[in-house]
C-alpha positions in Angstrom: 0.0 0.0 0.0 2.8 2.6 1.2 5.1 1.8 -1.9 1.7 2.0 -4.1 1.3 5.4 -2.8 4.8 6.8 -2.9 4.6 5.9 -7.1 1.3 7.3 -7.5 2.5 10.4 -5.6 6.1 10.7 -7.2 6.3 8.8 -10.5 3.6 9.0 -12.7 4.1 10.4 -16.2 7.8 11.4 -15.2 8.2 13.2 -18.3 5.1 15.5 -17.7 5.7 16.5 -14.1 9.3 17.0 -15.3 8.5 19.6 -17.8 5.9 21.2 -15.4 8.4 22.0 -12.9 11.1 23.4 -15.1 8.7 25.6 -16.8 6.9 27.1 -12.9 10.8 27.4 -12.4 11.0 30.2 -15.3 7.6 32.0 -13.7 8.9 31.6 -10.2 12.4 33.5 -10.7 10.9 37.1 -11.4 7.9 37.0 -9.2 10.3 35.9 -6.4 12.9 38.9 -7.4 9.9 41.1 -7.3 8.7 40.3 -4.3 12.0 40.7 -2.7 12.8 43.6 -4.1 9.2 45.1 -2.7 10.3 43.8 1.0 13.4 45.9 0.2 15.8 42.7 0.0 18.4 41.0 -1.8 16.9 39.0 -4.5 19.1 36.1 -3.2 16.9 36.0 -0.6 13.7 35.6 -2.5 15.1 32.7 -4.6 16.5 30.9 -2.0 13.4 31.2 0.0 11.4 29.8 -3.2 13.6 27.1 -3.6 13.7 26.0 0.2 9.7 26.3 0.2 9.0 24.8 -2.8 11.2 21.7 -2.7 10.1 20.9 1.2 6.6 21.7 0.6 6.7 19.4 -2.4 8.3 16.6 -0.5 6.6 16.5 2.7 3.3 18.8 2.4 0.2 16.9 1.8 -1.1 18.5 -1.8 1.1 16.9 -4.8 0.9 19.3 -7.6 0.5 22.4 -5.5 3.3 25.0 -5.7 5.0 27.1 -2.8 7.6 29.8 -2.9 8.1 33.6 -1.6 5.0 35.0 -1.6 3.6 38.9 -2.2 1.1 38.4 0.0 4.0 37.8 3.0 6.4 40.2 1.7 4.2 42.9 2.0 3.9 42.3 5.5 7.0 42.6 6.8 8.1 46.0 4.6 7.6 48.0 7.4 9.8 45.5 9.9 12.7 44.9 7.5 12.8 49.5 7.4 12.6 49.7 10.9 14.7 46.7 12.0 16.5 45.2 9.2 17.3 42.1 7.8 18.2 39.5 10.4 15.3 40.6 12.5 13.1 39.4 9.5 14.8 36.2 9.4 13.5 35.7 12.8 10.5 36.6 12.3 10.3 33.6 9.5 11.5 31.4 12.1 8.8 32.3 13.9 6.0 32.3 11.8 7.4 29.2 10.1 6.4 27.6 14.2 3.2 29.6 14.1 2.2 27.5 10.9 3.5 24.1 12.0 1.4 24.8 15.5 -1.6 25.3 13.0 -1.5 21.8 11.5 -0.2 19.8 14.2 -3.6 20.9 16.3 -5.4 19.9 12.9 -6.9 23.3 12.3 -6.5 22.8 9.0 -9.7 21.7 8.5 -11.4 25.0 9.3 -10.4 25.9 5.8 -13.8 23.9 5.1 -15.8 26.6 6.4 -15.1 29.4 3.9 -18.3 30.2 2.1 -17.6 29.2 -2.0 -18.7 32.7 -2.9 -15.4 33.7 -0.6 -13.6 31.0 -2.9 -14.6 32.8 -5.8 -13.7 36.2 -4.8 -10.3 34.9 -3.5 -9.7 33.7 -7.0 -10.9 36.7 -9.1 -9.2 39.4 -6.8 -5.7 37.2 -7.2 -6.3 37.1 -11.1 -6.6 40.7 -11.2 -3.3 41.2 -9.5 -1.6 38.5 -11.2 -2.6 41.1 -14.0 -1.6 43.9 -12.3 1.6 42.9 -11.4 2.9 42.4 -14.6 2.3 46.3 -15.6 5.6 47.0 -13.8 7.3 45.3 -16.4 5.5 48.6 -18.9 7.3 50.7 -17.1 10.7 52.0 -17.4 13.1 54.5 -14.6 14.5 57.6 -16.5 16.1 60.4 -14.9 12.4 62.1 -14.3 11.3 58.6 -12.7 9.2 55.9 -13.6 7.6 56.3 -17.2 5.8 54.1 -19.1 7.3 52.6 -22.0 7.3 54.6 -25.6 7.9 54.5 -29.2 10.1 51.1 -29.8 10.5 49.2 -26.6 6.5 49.3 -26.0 6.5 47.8 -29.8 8.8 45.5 -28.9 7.5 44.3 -25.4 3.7 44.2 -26.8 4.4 42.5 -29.3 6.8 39.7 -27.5 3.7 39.3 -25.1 0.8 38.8 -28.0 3.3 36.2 -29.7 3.9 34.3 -26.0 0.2 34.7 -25.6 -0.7 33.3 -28.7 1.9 30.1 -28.3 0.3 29.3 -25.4 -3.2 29.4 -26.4 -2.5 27.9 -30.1 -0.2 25.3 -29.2 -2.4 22.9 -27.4 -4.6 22.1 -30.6 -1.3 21.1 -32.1 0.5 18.7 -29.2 0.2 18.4 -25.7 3.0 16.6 -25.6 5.0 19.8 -24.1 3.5 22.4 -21.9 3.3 25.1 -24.2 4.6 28.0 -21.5 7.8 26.4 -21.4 8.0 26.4 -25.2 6.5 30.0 -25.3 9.4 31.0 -22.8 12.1 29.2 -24.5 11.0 30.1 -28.0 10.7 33.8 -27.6 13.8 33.8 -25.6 15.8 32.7 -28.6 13.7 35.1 -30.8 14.8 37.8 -28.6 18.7 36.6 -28.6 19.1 36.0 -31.8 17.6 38.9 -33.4 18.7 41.3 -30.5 15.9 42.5 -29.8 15.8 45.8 -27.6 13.7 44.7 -24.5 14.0 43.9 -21.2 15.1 40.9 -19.7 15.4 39.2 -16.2 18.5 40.3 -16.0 17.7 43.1 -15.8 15.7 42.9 -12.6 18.5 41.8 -10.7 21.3 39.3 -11.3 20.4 36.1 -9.7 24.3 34.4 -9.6 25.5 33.0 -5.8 26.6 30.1 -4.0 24.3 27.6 -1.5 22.6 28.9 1.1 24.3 28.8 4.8 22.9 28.4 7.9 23.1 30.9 10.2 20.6 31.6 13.6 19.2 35.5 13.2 21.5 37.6 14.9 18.8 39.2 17.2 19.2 39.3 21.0 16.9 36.3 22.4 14.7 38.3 24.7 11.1 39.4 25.6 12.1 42.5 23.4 13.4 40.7 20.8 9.6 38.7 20.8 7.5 41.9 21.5 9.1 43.4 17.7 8.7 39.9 15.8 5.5 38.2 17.2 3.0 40.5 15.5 4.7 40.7 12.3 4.9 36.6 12.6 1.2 36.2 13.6 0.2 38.2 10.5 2.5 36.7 8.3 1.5 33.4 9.5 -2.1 33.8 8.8 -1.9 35.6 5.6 0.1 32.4 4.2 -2.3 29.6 6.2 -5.0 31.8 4.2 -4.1 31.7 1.1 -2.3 27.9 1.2 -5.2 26.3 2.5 -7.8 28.4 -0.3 -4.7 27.6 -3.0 -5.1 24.1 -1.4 -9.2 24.1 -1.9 -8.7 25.2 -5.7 -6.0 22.3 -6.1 -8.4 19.9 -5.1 -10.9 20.7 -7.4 -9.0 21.0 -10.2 -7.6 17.6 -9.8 -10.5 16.1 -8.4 -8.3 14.5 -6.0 -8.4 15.1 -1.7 -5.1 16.7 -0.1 -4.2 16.6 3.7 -4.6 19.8 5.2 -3.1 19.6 8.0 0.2 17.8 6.8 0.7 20.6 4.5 0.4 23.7 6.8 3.0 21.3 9.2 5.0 20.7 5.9 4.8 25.1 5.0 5.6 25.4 8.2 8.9 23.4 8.9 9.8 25.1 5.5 9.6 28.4 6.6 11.6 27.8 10.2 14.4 26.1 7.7 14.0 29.0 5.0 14.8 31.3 7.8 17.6 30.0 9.1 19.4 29.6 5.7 18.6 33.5 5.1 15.6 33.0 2.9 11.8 34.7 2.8 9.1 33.7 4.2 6.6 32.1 2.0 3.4 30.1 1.1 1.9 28.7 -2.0 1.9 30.7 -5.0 -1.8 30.0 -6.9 -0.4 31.7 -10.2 2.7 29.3 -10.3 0.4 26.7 -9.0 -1.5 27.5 -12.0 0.9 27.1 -14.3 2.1 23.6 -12.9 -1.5 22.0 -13.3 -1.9 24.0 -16.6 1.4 22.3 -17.8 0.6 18.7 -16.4 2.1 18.5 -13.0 0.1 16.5 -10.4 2.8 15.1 -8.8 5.4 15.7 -5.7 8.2 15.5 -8.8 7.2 18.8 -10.6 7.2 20.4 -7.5 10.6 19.3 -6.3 11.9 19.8 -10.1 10.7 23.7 -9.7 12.5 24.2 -6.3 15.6 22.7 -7.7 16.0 24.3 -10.5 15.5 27.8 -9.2 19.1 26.6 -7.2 20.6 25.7 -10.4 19.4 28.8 -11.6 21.2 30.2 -8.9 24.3 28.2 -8.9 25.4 27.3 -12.7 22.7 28.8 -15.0 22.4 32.7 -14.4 23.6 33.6 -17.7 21.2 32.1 -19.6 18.1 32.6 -17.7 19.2 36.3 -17.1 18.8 36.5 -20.8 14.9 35.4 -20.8 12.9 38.0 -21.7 10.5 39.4 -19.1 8.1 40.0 -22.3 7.6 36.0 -22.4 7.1 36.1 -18.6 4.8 38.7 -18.6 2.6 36.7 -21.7 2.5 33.8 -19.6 1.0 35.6 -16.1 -1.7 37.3 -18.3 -2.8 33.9 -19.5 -2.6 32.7 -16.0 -4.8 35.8 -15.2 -6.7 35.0 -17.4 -7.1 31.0 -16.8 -7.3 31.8 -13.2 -10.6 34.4 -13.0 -13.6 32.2 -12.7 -15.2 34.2 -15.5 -18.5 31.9 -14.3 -19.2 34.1 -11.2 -20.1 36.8 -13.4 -22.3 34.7 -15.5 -24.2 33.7 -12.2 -24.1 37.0 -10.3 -27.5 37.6 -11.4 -28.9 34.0 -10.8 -27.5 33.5 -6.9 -28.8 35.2 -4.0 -27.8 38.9 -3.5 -26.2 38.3 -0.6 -23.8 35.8 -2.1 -23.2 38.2 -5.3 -22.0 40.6 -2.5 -19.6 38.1 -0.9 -18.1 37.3 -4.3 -18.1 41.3 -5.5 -16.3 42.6 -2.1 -14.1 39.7 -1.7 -12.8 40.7 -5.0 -12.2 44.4 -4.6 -10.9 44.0 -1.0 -8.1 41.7 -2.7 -7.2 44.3 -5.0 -7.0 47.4 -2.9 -6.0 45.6 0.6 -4.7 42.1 1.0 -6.1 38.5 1.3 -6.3 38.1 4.8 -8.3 41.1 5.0 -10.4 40.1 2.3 -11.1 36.4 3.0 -12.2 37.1 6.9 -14.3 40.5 5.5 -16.2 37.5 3.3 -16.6 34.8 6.0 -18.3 37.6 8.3 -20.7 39.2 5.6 -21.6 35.3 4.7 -21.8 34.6 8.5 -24.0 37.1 9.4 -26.3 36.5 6.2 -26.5 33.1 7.3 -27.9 34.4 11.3 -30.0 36.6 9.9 -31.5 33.9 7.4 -31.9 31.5 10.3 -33.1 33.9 12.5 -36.1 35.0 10.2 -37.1 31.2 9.9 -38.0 31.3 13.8 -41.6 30.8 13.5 -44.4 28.1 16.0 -47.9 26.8 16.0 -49.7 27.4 17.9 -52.3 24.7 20.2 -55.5 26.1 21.5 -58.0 22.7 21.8 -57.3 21.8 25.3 -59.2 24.2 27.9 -57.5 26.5 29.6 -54.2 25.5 27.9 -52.3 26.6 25.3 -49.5 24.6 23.6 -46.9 26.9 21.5 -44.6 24.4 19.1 -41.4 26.7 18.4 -39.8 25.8 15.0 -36.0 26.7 14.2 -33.0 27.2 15.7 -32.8 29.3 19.0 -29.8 31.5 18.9 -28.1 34.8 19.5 -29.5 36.2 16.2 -33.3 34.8 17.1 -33.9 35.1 20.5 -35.5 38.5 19.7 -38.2 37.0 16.9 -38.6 33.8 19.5 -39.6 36.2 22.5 -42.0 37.6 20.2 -43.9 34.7 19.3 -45.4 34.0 23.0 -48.0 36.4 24.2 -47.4 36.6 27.9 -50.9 38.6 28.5 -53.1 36.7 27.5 -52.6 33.6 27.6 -54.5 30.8 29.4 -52.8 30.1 32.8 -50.9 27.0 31.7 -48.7 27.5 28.8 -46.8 24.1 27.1 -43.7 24.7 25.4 -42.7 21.6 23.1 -39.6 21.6 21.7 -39.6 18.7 20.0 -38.9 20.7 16.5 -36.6 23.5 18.2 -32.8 23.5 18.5 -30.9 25.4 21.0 -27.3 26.1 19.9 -25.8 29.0 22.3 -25.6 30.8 25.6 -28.5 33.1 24.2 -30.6 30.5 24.0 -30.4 29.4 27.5 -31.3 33.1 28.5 -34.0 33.2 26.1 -35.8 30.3 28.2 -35.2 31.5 31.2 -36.5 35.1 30.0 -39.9 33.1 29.2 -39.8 31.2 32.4 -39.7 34.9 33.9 -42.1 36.6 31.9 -44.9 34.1 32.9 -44.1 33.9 36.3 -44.7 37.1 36.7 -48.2 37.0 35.0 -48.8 34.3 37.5 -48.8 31.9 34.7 -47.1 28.2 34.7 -44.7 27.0 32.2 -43.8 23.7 31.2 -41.2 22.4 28.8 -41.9 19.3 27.0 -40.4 17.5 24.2 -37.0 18.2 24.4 -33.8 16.2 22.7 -31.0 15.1 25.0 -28.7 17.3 23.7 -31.1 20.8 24.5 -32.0 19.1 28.1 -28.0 18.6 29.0 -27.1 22.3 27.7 -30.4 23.5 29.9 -29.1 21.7 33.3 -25.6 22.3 32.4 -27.0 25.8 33.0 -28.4 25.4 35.8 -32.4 25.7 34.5 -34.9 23.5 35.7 -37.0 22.0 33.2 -38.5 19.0 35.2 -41.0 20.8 36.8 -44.6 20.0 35.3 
């Protein structure tokens, strides 16, 4: 069973998962320099933290196929720590977020991921899509001794048209063969375009030269102290839950593209033992990457190989191959992340916006937006509360009872719902202390209680018709409503 496993998770179609990783390799380099460069870091840094990530991740994290490296999401968390602080204490601060994570999964938390609403899923994905999109604007843009411009005359030519023809590879090329993913030909085949005809346009090289040796360990040079803690434990609490967030909804999208079930919790153990390790070598924090992991399953990878091929080769990149991948153009690169934009947007929320419920159109609308103009984490728990307080209200309007008058000088009120903090309002309603007959029954055979308010919202009604010299009895009720009632301390055996 274990050895049927390990070939079904490592070795099948070799060749395919092979090619996957290599080409994620080529779209994880300048999104990692990027992101490194916007934490105000060494490049290095980025690359080896993608390479750490990714290769771990892929080995031990429980979702073959899925693709980790130095996120955006994490690096612009800790801008404001690495100005103030500097570089070593941000390596301590991966340490320590990297323990956050493994914490996560080993108390098998993962599994809350299952409570995000779908509409959150779909705004999680659009709002990424559009700044997948985004992102790759930079590369329009050019510094001149005025500042930042956008490109003119020539170069925008030049770029634009690199991008269409990368764009149109990728697109075309799948009617012809699938027997290569066709953004590593679209990478590789504009990149020799580019060389051999000189092209004037930028390349990865020019975002920073990615040459350097292996990573060495070294422990943060921070004082260990309650000081030390009081600087990094915020900064590593956010960055933690920004890259649990958008693993485990990376993780959810994985799933259902593969039609296959991951382990949550192994994976944010696995991201998290990658990090602490990242850290300690001098590299970024990070979490998975759904662009990249885009590209991967877009290019065949489903196993723990491509993912391991990626992370290597970004430290071969590193080691032997600078020359030639510094020579890519970032025109190719750029072609490929708009057709991952692209791919990525579930252009079928916008089909159904007018079809689902207006509240769930809202989810999937501000979800979106708050992606764009904040960050993820912000965005994703903005979602689960507009969904979770659609759902309350929902329940709490289904409150209703019927109501028993054909026993003399009784009436018998048969509640309906769910008695909750949202409802306990609408359920005090329903009962009409005044004037009702002297004995009231309240069967609860078809009414759950599920908090604290509900216990008080008995009680309340115990009160009420006490003091209209009126008796109460409850009837009917499930073991699980009588325990929580005398766990509370109310009587409900009196008849």
């Amino acid at each position: 069973m274990i050895n049927t496993t390990f070939r079904a998770e490592w070795f099948p179609n070799i060749q395919k998962n092979f090619l996957a990783g290599l080409t994620t390799s080529f779209a994880l380099v300048p999104e990692c320099i990027a992101f490194a460069l916007v934490a105000q870091l060494n490049p290095l840094m980025g690359l080896y933290g993608a390479f750490i990530i990714c290769a771990l991740t892929a080995i031990f994290g429980g979702r073959p196929g899925m693709i980790s490296g130095a996120a955006g999401s994490m690096a612009v968390v800790i801008v404001a720590l690495v100005a103030q602080h500097g570089v070593q204490y941000l390596l301590a601060t991966v340490v320590l977020s990297g323990i956050l994570m493994a914490l996560f999964g080993i108390l098998r938390l993962g599994k809350l991921i299952r409570m995000v609403p779908h509409p959150v899923m779909l705004g999680f994905v659009n709002g990424l899509a559009i700044i997948i999109a985004m992102a790759q604007l930079e590369h329009f843009r050019q510094a001149t001794p005025q500042g930042e411009t956008w490109l003119q005359g020539t170069p925008l030519l030049v770029m634009g048209a690199l991008v269409a023809l990368t764009m149109a590879i990728v697109y075309v090329l799948p009617r012809i063969t699938r027997a290569v993913p066709p953004a590593l030909v679209a990478i590789l085949g504009v990149g020799v375009l580019s060389y051999s005809l000189h092209l004037p346009t930028r390349t990865l090289g020019d975002l920073a030269h990615i040459a350097g040796g292996l990573p060495a360990l070294h422990w943060p040079s921070v004082p260990l102290d309650m000081a030390t803690l009081h600087i990094i434990f915020p900064y590593a609490a956010l960055m933690a839950m920004v890259g649990l967030l958008e693993t485990l909804l990376t993780f959810n999208l994985t799933d259902e593209i593969t039609e296959t079930r991951g382990q949550p919790n192994r994976e944010c153990i696995a991201l998290g033992a990658s990090n602490v390790v990242s850290g300690l070598f001098g590299g970024m924090g990070g979490c998975a990457m759904i662009g990249q992991t885009m590209i991967n399953l877009s290019s065949g990878g489903r196993s723990r190989l491509s993912g391991v091929t990626a992370g290597v080769m970004i430290l071969l990149f590193i080691l032997f191959l600078s020359p030639l991948i510094e020579r890519i153009p970032l025109a190719a690169l750029v072609g490929v992340m708009f057709v991952v934009a692209q791919q990525t947007f579930a252009w079928g929320s916008l089909r159904v916006l007018g079809k689902v419920p207006m509240q769930d159109a809202l989810v999937i609308v501000a979800v979106t937006v708050i992606t764009v103009f904040t960050d993820l984490a912000t965005a994703v728990l903005c979602g689960i509360v507009i969904a979770a307080l659609n759902f309350a209200w929902q329940h709490a309007r289904e409150m209703r009872a019927d109501i028993d008058d054909s026993s003399h000088g009784m009436r018998v009120y048969l509640p309906h719902g769910t008695l909750f903090f949202a409802s306990t309002t609408h359920f005090q309603e329903l009962f009409q202390s005044a004037s009702d007959p002297a004995r009231i029954i309240l069967d609860c055979r078809h009414l759950h209680m599920a908090d604290h308010s509900a216990i008080v919202a008995i009680e309340a009604l115990y009160e009420r018709y006490e003091k209209a010299g009126k008796h109460l009895q409850v009837t009917q009720l499930s073991a699980r409503n009588q325990a929580l009632l005398q766990r509370a301390g109310v009587d409900v055996s009196a008849a």
